[in-house]
MARFILUM-461417 format. One record per residue (C-alpha): residue number from 0; residue in three letters; x negated, y negated, z negated. Coordinates in steps of 0.2 Angstrom, whole numbers. Layout:
residues N
SITE    n  res      u      v      w
SITE  NUM  ALA      X      Y      Z
...
***
This chain:
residues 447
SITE    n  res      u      v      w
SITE    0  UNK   1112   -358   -103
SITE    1  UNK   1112   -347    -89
SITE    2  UNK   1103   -328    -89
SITE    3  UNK   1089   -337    -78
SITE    4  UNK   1087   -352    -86
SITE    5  UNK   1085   -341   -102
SITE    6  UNK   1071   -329    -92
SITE    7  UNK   1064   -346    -89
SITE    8  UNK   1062   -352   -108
SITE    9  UNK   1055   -336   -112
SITE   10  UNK   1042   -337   -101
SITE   11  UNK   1038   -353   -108
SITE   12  UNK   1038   -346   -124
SITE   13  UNK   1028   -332   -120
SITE   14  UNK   1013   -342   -111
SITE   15  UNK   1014   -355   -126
SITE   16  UNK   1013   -339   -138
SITE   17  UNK    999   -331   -125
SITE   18  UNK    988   -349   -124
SITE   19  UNK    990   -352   -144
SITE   20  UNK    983   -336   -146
SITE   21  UNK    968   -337   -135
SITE   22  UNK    966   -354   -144
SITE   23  UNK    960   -344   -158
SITE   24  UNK    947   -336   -149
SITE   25  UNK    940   -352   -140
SITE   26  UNK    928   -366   -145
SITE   27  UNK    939   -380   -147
SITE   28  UNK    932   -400   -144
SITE   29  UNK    932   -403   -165
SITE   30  UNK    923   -388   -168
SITE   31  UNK    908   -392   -154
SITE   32  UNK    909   -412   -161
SITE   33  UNK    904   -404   -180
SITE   34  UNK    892   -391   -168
SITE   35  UNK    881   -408   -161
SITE   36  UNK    882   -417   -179
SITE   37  UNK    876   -399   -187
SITE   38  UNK    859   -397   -172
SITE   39  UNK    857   -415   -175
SITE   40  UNK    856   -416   -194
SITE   41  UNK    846   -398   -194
SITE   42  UNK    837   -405   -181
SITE   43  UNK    830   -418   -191
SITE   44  UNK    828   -408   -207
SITE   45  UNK    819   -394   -197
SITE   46  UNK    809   -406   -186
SITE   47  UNK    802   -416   -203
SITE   48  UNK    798   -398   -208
SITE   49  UNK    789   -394   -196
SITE   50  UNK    780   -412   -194
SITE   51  UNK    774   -408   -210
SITE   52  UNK    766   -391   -207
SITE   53  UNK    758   -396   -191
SITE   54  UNK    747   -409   -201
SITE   55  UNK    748   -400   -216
SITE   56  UNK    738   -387   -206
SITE   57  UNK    726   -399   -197
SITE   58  UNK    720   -406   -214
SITE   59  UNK    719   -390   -221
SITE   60  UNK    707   -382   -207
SITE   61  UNK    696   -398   -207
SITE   62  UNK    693   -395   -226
SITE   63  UNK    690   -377   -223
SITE   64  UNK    677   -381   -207
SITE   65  UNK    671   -397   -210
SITE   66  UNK    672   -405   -229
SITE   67  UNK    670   -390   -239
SITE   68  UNK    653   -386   -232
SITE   69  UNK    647   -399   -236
SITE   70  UNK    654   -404   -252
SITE   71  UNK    655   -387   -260
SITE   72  UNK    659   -395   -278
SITE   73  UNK    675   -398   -271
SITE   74  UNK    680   -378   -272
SITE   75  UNK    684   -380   -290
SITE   76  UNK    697   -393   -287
SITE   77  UNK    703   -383   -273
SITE   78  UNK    707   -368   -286
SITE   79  UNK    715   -377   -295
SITE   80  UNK    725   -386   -283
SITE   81  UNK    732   -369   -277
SITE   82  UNK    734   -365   -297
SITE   83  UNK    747   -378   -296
SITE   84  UNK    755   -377   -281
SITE   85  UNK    757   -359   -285
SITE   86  UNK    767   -362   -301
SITE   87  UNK    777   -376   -292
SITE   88  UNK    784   -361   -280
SITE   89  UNK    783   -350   -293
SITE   90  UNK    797   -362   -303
SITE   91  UNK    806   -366   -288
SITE   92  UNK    808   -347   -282
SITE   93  UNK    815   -341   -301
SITE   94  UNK    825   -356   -302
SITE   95  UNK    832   -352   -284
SITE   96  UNK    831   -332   -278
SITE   97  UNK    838   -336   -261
SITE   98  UNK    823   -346   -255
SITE   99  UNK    813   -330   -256
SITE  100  UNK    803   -324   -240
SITE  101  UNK    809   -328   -222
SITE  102  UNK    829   -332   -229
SITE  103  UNK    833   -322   -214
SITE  104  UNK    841   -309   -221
SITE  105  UNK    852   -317   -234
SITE  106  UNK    860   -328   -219
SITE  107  UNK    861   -312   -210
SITE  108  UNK    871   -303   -224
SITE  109  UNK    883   -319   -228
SITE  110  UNK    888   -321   -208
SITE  111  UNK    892   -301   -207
SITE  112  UNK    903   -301   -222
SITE  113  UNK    922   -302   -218
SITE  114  UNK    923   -314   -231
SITE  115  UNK    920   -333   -231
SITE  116  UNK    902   -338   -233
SITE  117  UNK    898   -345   -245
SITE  118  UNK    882   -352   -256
SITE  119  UNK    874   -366   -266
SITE  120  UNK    869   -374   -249
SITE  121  UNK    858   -392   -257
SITE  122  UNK    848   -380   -269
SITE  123  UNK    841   -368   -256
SITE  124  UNK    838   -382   -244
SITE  125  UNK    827   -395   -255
SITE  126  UNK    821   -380   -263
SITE  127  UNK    814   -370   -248
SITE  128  UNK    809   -387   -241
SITE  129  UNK    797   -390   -253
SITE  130  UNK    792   -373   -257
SITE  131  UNK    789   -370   -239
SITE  132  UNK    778   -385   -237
SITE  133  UNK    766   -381   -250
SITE  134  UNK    767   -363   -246
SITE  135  UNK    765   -362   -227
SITE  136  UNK    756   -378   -227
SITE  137  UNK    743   -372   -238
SITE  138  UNK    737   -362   -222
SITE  139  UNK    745   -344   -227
SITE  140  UNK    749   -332   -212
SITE  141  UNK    768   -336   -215
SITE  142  UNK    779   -342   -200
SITE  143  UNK    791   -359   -202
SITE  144  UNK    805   -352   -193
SITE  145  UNK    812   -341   -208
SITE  146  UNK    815   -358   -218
SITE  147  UNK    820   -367   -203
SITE  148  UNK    834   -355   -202
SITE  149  UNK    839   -355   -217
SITE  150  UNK    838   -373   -220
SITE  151  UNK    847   -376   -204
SITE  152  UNK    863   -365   -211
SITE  153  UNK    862   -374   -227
SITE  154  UNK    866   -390   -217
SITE  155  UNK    879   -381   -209
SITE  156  UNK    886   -376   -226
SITE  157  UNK    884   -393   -231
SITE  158  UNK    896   -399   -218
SITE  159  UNK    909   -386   -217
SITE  160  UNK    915   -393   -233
SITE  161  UNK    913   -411   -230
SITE  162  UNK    932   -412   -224
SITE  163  UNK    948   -400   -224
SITE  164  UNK    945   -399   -204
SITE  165  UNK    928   -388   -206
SITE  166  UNK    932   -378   -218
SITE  167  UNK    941   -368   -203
SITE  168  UNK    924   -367   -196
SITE  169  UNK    914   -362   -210
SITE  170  UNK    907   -347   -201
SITE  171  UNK    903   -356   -184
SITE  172  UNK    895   -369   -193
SITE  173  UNK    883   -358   -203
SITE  174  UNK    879   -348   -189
SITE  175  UNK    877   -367   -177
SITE  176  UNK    864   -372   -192
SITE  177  UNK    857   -354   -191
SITE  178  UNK    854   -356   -172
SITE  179  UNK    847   -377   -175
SITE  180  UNK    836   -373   -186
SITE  181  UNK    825   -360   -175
SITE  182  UNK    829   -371   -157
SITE  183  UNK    821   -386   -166
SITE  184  UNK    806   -376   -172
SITE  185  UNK    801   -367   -157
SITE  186  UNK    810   -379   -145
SITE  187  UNK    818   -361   -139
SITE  188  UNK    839   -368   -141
SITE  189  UNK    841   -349   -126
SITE  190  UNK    834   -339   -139
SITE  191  UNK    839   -347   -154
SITE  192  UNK    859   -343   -149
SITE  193  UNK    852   -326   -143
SITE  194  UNK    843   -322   -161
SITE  195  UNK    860   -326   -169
SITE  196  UNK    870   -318   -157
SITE  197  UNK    858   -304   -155
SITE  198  UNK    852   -300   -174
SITE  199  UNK    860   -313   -186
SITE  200  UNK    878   -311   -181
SITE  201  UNK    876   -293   -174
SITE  202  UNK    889   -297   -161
SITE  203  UNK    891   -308   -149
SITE  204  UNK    908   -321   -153
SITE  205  UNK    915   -333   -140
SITE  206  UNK    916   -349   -154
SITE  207  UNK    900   -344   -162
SITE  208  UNK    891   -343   -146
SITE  209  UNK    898   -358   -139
SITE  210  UNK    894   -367   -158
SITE  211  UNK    878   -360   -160
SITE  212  UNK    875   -367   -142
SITE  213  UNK    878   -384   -144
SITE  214  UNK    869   -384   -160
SITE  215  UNK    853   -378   -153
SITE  216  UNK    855   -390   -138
SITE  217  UNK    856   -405   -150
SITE  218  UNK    842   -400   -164
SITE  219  UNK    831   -396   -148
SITE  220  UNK    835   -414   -143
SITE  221  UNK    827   -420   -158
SITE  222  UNK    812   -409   -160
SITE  223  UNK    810   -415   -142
SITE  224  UNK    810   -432   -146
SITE  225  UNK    797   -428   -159
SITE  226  UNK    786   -415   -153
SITE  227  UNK    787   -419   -134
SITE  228  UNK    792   -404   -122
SITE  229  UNK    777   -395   -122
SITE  230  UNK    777   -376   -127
SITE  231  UNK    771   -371   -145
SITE  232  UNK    760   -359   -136
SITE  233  UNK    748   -368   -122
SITE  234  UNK    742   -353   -112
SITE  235  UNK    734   -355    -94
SITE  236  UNK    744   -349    -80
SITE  237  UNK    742   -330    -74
SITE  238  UNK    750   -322    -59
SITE  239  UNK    764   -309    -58
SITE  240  UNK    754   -292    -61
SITE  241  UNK    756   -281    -48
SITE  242  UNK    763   -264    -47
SITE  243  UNK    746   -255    -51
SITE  244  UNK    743   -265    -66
SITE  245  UNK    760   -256    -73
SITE  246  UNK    752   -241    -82
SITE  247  UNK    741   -253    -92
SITE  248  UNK    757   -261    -98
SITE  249  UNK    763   -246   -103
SITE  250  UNK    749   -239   -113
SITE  251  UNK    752   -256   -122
SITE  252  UNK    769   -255   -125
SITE  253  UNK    766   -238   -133
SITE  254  UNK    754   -243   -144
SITE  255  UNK    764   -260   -149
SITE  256  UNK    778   -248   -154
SITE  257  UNK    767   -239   -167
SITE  258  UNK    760   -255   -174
SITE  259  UNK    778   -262   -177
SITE  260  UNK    782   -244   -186
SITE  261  UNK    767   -247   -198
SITE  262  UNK    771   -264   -200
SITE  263  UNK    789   -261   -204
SITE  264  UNK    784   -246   -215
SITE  265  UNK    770   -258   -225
SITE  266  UNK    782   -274   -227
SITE  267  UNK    796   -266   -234
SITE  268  UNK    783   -261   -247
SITE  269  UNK    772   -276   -248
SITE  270  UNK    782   -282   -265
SITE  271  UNK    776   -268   -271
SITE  272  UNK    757   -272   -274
SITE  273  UNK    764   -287   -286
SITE  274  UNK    775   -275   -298
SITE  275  UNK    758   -264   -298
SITE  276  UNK    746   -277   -302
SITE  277  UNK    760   -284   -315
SITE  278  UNK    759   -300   -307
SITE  279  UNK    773   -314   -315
SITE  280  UNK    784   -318   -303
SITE  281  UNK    781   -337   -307
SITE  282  UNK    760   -332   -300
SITE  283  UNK    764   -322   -287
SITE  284  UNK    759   -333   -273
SITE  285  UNK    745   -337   -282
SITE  286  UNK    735   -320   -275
SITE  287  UNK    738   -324   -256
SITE  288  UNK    734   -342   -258
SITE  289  UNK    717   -337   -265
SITE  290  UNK    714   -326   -253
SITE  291  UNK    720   -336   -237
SITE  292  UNK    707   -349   -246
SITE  293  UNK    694   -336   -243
SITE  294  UNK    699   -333   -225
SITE  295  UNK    698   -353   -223
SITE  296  UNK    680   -354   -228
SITE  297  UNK    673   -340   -216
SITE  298  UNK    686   -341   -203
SITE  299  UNK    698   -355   -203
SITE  300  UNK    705   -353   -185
SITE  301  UNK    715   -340   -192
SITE  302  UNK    724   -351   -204
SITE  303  UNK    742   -353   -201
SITE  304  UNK    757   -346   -193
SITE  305  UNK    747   -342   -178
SITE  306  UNK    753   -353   -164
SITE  307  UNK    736   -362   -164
SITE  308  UNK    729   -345   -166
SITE  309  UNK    737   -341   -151
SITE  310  UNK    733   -355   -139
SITE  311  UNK    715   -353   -146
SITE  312  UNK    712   -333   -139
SITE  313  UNK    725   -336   -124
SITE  314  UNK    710   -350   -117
SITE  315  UNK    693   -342   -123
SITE  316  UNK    686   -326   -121
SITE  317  UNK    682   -316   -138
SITE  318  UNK    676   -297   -136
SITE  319  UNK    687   -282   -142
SITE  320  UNK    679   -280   -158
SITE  321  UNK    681   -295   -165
SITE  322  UNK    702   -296   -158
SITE  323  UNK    702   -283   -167
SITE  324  UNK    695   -287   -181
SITE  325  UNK    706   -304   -182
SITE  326  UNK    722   -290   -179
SITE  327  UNK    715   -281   -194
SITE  328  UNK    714   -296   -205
SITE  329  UNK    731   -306   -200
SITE  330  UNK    741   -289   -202
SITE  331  UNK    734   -286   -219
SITE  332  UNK    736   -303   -227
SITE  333  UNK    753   -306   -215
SITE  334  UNK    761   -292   -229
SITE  335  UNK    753   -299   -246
SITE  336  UNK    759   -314   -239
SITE  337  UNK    777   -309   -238
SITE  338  UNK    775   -297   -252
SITE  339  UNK    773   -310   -265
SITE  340  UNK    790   -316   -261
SITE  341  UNK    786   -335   -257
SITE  342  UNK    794   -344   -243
SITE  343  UNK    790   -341   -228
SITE  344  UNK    796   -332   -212
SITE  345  UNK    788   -317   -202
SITE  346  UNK    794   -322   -184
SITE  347  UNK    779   -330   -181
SITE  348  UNK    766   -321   -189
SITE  349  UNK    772   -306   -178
SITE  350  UNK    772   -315   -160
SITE  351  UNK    754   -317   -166
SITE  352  UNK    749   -300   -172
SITE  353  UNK    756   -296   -154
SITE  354  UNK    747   -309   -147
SITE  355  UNK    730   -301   -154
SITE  356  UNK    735   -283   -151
SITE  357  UNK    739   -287   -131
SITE  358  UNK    723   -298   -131
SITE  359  UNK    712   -285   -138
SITE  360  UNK    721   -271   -126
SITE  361  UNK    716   -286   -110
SITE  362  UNK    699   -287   -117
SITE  363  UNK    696   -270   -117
SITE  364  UNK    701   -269    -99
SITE  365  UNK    689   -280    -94
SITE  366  UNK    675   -268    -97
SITE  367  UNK    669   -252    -89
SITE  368  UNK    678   -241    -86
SITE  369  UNK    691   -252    -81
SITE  370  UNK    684   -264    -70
SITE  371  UNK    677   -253    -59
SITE  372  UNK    696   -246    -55
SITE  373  UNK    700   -263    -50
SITE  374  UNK    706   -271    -63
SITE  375  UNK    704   -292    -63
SITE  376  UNK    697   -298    -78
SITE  377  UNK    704   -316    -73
SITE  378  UNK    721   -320    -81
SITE  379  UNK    723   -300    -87
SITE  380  UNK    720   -306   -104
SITE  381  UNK    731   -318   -105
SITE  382  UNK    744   -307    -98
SITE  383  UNK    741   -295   -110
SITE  384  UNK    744   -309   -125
SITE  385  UNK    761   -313   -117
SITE  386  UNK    765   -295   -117
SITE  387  UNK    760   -291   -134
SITE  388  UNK    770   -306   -141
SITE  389  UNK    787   -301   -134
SITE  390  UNK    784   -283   -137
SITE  391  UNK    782   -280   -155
SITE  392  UNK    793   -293   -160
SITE  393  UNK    806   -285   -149
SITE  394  UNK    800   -270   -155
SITE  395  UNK    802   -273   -174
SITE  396  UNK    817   -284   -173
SITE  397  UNK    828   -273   -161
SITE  398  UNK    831   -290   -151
SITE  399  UNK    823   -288   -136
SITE  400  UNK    834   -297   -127
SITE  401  UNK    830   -311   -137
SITE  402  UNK    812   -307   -139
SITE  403  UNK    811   -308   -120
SITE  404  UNK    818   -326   -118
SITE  405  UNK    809   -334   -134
SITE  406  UNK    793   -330   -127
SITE  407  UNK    798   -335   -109
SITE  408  UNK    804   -354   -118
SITE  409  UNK    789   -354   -128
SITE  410  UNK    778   -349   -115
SITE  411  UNK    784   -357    -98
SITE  412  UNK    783   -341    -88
SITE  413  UNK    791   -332    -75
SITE  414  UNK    785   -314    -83
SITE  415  UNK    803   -307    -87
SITE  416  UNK    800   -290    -78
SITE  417  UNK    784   -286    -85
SITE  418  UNK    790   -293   -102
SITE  419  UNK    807   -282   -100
SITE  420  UNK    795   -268    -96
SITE  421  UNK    785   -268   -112
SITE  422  UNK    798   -275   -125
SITE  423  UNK    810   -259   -117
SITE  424  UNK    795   -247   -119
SITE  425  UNK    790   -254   -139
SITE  426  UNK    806   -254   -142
SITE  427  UNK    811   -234   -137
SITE  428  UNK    793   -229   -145
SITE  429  UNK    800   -238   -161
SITE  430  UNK    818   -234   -161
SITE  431  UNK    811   -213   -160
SITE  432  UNK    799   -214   -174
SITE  433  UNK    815   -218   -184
SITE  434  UNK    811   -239   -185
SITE  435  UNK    826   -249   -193
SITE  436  UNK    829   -268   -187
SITE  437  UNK    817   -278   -199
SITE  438  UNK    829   -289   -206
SITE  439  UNK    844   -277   -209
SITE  440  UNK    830   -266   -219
SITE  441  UNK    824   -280   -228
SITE  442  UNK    840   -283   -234
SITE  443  UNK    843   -265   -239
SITE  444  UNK    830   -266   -249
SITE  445  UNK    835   -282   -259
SITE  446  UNK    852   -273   -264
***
């Protein structure tokens, strides 16, 4: 072979070696086929969950508004109905630690290792399935995208060692499940690759990306299917705030970056109320179930996650006070929720503490002195409760970006500036009183 014909082979060689090893570092087609099956099968999983809760939730605000009243002998069965739902967690949480809480963290932890993941994938999910229906279903301020999560990477988990071909994907897979879970129980799939990319992972990866993608497209198809396309949080339409209106967004941003520092600073010692009071582990939901039953009987539009919440002071007008006074009570119980160790996530129950704080903050500017400066009492609450929501959860998880573009999916606006402008303002005010991203601090603390 000739010195040319030689140059020519090695070229060849060289673009074959070059191409193999981009290969490594794209998605290939097997990898997205196990992607779909993963969005699909959490999908369906995540989608039954949250079927579950949403009527779970109706029956359990009926009883609370309308039955109870009436038949108050029934508040003695209702005790004792918590009683045992509590011990049922209770067993399910010793004989499974992982299901504790939001299951965030631990699925954050696994993914960042170098090591393979790796974990008992059918116990946690049946497990925080069942736990997380009677839990969040019993109308507790606990979010259902934590155990979505989580259940949605115990599926990926699942099927990364169904065959010799996924155990290569063991990782992706996880992560896909991670990113399923959340898309199917928001309807959110932008965000849910963002939040895995952004906070779970802590890096953004080309095949965990592209995996994570396709998974939240197929579980959203499902929950689609289910739940139709409207957005978890029904909110009448406001207009693009003008330039004026930006020192009241400001104001609120500060002030949504010092609630997310007290909530951070309380949460991470919420589990400590239980060792105090020398709770057993196997009881410890029992205090929060009590007291959310005391909340049903006076107020039980509070009950909940707070997506109903939500829609509920987004389309009626309630005065500062009593905003606050709802902000007061969710923030409270939100932490001995969480404290107790019982599964259920926080995402949610924070879009709504924002929700209140920007609502209350809009409320406020509808009253002198502010009206008389111009201000338009039309939409500025609403505008407000969007602002809140992205804000201190951008704020407390240290995703803005993320943050941003959840409650853009969940809310169906075209308010990126202004919520850019307040989730980048909470965020700084956070990030200078010394705030650490909620879930890596959780975590930490679990070491």
């Amino acid at each position: 072979m000739g010195r040319n014909g030689m140059k020519a082979a090695g070229g060849v060689h060289n673009r074959w070696r070059t191409l193999k090893s981009l290969s490594r570092h794209t998605v290939s087609p097997r990898l997205a086929g196990w992607s779909v099956l993963v969005g699909l099968l959490s999908g369906i999983v995540v989608s039954s969950f949250r079927w579950i809760l949403e009527h779970s939730l109706r029956l359990a605000t009926r009883f609370y508004s309308v039955v109870l009243p009436a038949h108050v002998m029934l508040l003695i069965p209702l005790i004792l109905g918590l009683l045992a739902a509590s011990l049922i967690i209770g067993k399910l949480v010793v004989s499974q630690p992982l299901i504790q809480g939001s299951g965030i963290p631990d699925i954050e932890s696994r993914l960042r290792k170098q090591s393979s993941p790796s974990f008992p994938w059918w116990s946690v999910l049946w497990k925080k399935f069942i736990g997380g229906v009677l839990y969040i279903g019993s109308g507790l301020f606990a979010g259902r995208e934590g155990p979505c999560i989580q259940m949605g990477a115990c599926v990926g988990m699942g099927l990364s060692g169904s065959t010799m071909t996924t155990k290569t994907y063991k990782r992706e897979l996880v992560a896909a499940g991670a990113a399923a879970g959340l898309s199917a129980a928001f309807n959110a799939p932008i965000a849910a690759v963002l939040f895995v990319t952004e906070e779970v992972y802590g890096k953004f990866n080309v095949r965990i990306g592209i995996a994570a993608f396709t998974a939240a497209l197929s579980a959203n198809a499902v929950s689609t299917m289910l739940f139709g396309t409207a957005p978890v949080f029904i909110l009448p339409r406001v207009e693009t705030p003008h330039f004026g209106q930006y020192w009241q967004m400001a104001v609120l941003a500060v002030l949504l970056g010092l609630i997310a520092w007290v909530y951070e600073i309380t949460l991470l010692r919420s589990h400590s109320l239980f060792t105090l009071m020398r709770i057993p582990r196997g009881l410890r939901s029992l205090l929060p179930m009590l007291l959310t039953a005391l909340i049903g009987i006076s107020a039980p539009q509070l009950l909940g996650g707070g997506n109903a919440l939500v829609t509920l002071i987004g389309n009626h007008h309630y005065t500062f006070g009593l905003l606050t006074a709802f902000l007061l009570i969710r923030f409270v119980l939100s932490q001995i929720t969480y404290g107790s160790g019982s599964p259920g996530g926080i995402f949610l129950p924070i879009l709504t503490l924002g929700a209140l704080a920007g609502a209350a903050w809009g409320s406020l500017l509808t009253t002198a002195p502010f009206t008389s400066a111009g201000t338009d009492g039309s939409g500025i609450i609403t505008l407000m409760l969007i602002l809140g929501m992205s804000g201190l959860f951008g704020a407390v998880s240290k995703a803005p970006i993320t943050s941003i573009i959840l409650v853009t999916e969940m809310t169906s606006y075209d308010l990126l500036m202004p919520l850019g402008f307040v989730t980048l303002i909470s965020y700084l005010t956070f990030d200078i009183l010394g705030g650490e991203p909620i879930y890596d601090a959780l975590a930490q603390s679990h070491e």
